[in-house]
C-alpha positions as YAML, in Angstrom:
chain: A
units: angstrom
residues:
- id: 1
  name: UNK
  ca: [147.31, 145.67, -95.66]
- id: 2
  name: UNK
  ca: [146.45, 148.13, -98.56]
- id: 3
  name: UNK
  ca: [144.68, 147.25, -101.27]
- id: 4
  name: UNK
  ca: [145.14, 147.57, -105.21]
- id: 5
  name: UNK
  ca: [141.98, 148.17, -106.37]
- id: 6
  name: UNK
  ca: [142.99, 147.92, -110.02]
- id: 7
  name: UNK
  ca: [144.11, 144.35, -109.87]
- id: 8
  name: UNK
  ca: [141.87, 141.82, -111.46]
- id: 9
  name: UNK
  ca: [139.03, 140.10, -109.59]
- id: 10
  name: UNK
  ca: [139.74, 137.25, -107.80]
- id: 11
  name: UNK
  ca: [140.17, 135.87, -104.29]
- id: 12
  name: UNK
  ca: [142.54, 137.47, -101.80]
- id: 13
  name: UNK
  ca: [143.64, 136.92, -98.61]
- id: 14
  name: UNK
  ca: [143.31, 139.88, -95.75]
- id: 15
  name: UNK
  ca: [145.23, 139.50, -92.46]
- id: 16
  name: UNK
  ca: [142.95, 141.83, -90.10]
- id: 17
  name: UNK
  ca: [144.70, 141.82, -86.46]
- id: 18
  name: UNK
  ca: [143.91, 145.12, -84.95]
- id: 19
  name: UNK
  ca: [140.49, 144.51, -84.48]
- id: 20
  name: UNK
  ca: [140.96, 141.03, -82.85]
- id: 21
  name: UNK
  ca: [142.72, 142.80, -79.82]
- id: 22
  name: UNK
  ca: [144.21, 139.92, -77.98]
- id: 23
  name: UNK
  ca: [143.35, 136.77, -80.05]
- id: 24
  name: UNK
  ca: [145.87, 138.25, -82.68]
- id: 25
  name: UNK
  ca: [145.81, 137.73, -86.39]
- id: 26
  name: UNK
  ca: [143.48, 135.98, -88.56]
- id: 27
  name: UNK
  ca: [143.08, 135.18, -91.83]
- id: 28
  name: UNK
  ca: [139.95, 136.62, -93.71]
- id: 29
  name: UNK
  ca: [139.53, 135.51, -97.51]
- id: 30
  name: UNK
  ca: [137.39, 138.40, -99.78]
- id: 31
  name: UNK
  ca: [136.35, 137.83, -103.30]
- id: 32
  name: UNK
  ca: [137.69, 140.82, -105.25]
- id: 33
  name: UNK
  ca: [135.51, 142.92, -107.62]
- id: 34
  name: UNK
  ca: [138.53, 144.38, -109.62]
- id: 35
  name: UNK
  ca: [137.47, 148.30, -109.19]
- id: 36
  name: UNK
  ca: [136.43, 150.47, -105.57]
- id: 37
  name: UNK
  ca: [134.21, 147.90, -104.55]
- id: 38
  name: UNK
  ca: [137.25, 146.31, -103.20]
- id: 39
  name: UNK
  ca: [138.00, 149.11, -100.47]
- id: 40
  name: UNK
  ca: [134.38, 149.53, -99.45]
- id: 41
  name: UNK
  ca: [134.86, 145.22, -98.81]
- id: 42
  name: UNK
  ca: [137.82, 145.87, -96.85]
- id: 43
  name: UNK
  ca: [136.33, 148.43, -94.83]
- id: 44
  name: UNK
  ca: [133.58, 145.90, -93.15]
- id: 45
  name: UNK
  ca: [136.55, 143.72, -92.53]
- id: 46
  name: UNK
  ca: [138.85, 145.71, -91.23]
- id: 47
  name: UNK
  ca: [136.14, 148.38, -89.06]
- id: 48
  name: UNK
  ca: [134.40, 144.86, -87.35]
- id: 49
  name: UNK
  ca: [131.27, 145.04, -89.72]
- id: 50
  name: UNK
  ca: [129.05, 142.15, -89.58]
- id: 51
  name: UNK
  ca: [128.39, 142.09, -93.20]
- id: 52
  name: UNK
  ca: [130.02, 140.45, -96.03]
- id: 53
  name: UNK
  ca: [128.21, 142.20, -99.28]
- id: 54
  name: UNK
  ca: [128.65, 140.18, -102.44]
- id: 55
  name: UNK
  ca: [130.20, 142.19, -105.65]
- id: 56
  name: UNK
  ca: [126.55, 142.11, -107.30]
- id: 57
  name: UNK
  ca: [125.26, 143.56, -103.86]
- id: 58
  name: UNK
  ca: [126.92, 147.07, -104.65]
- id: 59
  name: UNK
  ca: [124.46, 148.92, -107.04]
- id: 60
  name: UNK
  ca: [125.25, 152.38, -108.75]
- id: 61
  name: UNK
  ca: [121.50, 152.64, -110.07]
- id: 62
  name: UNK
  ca: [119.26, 151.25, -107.58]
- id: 63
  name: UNK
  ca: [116.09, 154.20, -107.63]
- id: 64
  name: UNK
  ca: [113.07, 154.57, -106.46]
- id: 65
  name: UNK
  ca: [109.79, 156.77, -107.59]
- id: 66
  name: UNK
  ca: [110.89, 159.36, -105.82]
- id: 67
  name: UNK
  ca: [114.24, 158.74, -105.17]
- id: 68
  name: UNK
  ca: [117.08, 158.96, -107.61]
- id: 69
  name: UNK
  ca: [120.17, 156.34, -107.27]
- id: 70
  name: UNK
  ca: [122.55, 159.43, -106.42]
- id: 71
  name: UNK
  ca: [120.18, 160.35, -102.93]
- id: 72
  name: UNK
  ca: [120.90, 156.53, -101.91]
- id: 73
  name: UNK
  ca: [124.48, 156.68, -101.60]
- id: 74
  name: UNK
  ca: [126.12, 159.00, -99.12]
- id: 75
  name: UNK
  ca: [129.49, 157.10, -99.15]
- id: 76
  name: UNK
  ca: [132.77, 157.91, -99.65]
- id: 77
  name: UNK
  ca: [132.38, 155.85, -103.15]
- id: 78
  name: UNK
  ca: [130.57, 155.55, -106.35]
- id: 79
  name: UNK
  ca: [128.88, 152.18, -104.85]
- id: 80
  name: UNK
  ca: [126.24, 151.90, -102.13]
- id: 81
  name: UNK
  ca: [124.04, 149.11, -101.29]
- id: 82
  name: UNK
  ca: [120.57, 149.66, -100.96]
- id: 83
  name: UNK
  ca: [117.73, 147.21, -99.81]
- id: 84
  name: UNK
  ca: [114.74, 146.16, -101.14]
- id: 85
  name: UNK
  ca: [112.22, 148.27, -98.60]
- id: 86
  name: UNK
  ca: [114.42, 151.51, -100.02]
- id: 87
  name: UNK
  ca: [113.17, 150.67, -103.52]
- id: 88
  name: UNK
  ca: [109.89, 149.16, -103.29]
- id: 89
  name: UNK
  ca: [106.32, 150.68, -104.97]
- id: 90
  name: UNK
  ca: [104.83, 152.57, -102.24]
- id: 91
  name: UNK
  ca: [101.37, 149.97, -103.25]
- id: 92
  name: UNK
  ca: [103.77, 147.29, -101.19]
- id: 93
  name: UNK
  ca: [102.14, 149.35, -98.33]
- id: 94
  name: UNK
  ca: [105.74, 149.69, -96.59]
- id: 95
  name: UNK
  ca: [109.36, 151.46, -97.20]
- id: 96
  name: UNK
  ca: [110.66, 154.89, -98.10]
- id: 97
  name: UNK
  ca: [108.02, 155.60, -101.04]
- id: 98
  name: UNK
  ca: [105.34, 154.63, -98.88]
- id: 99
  name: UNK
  ca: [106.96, 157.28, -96.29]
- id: 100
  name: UNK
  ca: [107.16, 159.56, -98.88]
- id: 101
  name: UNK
  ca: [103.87, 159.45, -100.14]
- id: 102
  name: UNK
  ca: [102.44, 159.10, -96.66]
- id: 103
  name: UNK
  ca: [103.84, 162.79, -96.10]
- id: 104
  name: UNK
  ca: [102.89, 163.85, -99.53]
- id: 105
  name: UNK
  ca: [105.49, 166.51, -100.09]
- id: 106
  name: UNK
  ca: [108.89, 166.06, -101.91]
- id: 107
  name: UNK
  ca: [111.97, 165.37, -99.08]
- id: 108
  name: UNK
  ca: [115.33, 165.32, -99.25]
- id: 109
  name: UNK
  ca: [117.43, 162.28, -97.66]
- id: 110
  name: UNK
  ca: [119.90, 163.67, -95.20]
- id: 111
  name: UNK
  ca: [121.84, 160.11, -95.16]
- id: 112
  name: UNK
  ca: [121.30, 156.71, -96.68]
- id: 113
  name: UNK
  ca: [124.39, 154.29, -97.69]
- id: 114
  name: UNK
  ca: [127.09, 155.02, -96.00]
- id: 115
  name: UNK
  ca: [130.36, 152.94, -96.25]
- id: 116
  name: UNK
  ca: [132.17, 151.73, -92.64]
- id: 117
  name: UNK
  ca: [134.61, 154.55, -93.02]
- id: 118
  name: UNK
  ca: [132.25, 157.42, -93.74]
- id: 119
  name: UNK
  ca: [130.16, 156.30, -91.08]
- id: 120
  name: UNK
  ca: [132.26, 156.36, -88.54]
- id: 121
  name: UNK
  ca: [133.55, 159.95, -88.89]
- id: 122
  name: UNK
  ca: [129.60, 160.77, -88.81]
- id: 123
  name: UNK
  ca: [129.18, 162.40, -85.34]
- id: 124
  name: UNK
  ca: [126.59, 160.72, -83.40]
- id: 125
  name: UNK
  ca: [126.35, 157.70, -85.91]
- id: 126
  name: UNK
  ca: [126.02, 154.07, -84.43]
- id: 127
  name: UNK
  ca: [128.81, 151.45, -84.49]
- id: 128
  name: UNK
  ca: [126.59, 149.52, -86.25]
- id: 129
  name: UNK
  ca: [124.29, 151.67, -88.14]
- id: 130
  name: UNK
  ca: [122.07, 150.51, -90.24]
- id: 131
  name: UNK
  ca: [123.12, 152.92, -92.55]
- id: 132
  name: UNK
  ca: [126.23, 150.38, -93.55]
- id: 133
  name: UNK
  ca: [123.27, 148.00, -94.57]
- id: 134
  name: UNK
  ca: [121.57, 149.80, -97.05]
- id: 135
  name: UNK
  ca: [117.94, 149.95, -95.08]
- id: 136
  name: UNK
  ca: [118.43, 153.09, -93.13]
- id: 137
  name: UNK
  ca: [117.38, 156.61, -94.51]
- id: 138
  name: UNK
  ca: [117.41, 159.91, -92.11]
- id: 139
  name: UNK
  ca: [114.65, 162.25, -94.01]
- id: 140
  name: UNK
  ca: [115.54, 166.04, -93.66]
- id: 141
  name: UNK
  ca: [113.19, 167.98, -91.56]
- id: 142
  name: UNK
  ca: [113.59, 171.38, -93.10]
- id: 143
  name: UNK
  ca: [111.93, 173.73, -90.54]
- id: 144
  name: UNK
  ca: [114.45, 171.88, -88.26]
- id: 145
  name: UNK
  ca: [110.81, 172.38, -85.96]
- id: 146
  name: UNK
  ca: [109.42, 170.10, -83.33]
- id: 147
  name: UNK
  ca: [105.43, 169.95, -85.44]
- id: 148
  name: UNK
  ca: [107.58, 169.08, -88.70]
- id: 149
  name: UNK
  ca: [109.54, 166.50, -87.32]
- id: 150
  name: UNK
  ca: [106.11, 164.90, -85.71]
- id: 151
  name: UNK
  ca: [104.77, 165.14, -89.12]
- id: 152
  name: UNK
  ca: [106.99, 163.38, -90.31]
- id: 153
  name: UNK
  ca: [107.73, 160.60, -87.95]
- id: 154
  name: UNK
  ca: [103.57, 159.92, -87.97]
- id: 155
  name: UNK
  ca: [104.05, 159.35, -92.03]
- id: 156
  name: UNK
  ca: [107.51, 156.92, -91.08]
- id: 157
  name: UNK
  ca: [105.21, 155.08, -88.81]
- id: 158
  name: UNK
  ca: [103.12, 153.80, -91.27]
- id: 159
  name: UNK
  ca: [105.55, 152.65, -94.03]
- id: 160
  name: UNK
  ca: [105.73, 150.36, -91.38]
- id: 161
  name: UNK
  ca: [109.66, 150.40, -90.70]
- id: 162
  name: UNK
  ca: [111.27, 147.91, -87.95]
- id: 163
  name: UNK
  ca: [112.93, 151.30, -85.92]
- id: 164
  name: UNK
  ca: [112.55, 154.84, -85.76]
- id: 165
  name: UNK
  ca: [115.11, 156.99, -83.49]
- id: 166
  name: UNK
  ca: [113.73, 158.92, -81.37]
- id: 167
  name: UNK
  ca: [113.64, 162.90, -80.44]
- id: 168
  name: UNK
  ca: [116.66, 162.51, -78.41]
- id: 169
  name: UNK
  ca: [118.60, 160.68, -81.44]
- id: 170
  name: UNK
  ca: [121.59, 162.22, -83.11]
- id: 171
  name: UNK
  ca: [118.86, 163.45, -85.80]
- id: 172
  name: UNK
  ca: [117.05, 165.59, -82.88]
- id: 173
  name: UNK
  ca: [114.64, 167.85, -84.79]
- id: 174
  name: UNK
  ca: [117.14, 168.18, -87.71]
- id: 175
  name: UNK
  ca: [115.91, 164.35, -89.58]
- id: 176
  name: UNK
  ca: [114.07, 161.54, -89.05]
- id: 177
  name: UNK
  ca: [115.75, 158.45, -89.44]
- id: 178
  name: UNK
  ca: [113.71, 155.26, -89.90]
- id: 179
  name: UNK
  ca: [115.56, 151.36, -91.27]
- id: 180
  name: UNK
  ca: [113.90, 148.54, -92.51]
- id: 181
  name: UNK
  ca: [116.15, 146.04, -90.77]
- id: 182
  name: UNK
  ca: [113.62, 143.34, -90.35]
- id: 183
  name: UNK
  ca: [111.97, 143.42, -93.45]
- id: 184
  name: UNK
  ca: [112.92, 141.07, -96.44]
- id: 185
  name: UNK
  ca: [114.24, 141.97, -99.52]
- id: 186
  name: UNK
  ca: [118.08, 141.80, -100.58]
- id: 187
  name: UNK
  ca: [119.85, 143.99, -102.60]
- id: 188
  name: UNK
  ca: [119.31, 142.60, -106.10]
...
């Protein structure tokens, strides 16, 4: 099923079989946004994502100090959603300012949001990255070296994050990727 994303908001109904191998069809209902937001819905439905995002989840402005709205989203679309512990005062003592001014020197994000789609055509990414939940953030390590990479792991560990990959992640010396999965804080 394709959608329009043009048509007014409103409730639709999806009929997602391909991912329900042999237990066939089912019926999925998805409250329409009227604009993109639509396909990036359809995507955790159709790609087996356990997350239903609200319209008023998706944000287009969410920053941080440090962090501009634009460095959040690394979809395929104009809309990302971004958690709380991404946006948060680094005084909160935890999240990606606190990271950032644990290291205290400007960083680039490598990846942040990314939609189903876009994360699955990312080579190494996780089925269910946390990147599709808006907590996740791999921080460039520009020397792409082994003390730079400690470095900044050391100043991930105590924004106080619930996972860091390790060395031997898809990152290797190339990012450090840290989410905030177990922290609270929603996306409004």
């Amino acid at each position: 099923m394709g959608i329009d994303a043009n048509l007014p908001g409103g409730t639709y109904t999806a009929i997602v079989g391909h991912w329900l191998g042999a237990q066939g069809q089912r019926s999925v209902s998805i409250v329409r946004c009227g604009d993109a937001r639509d396909l990036i819905k359809y995507e955790y439905v159709t790609r087996g994502v356990a997350l239903a995002p609200a319209c008023e989840d998706f944000t287009q402005t969410r920053a941080s100090q440090y962090f501009a709205a634009s460095q959040f989203n690394t979809g395929d679309y104009n809309w990302a959603l971004v958690r709380q512990p991404l946006i948060v005062g680094a005084s909160t003592g935890y999240g990606l300012d606190k990271w950032r001014e644990n290291y205290d020197q400007q960083r680039n994000i490598n990846s942040a949001y990314r939609n189903p789609a876009r994360n699955q055509a990312t080579p190494g990414a996780a089925v269910t990255s946390r990147h599709m939940f808006g907590d996740a953030v791999d921080m460039d390590v520009q020397s792409n070296t082994l003390a730079e990479w400690n470095d900044i792991r050391d100043a991930l560990e105590d924004a106080f994050p619930s996972f860091i990959e390790p060395l031997n992640g898809p990152c290797s010396t190339g990012c450090v990727h840290g989410d905030w999965r177990n922290v609270d804080g929603g996306y409004r």
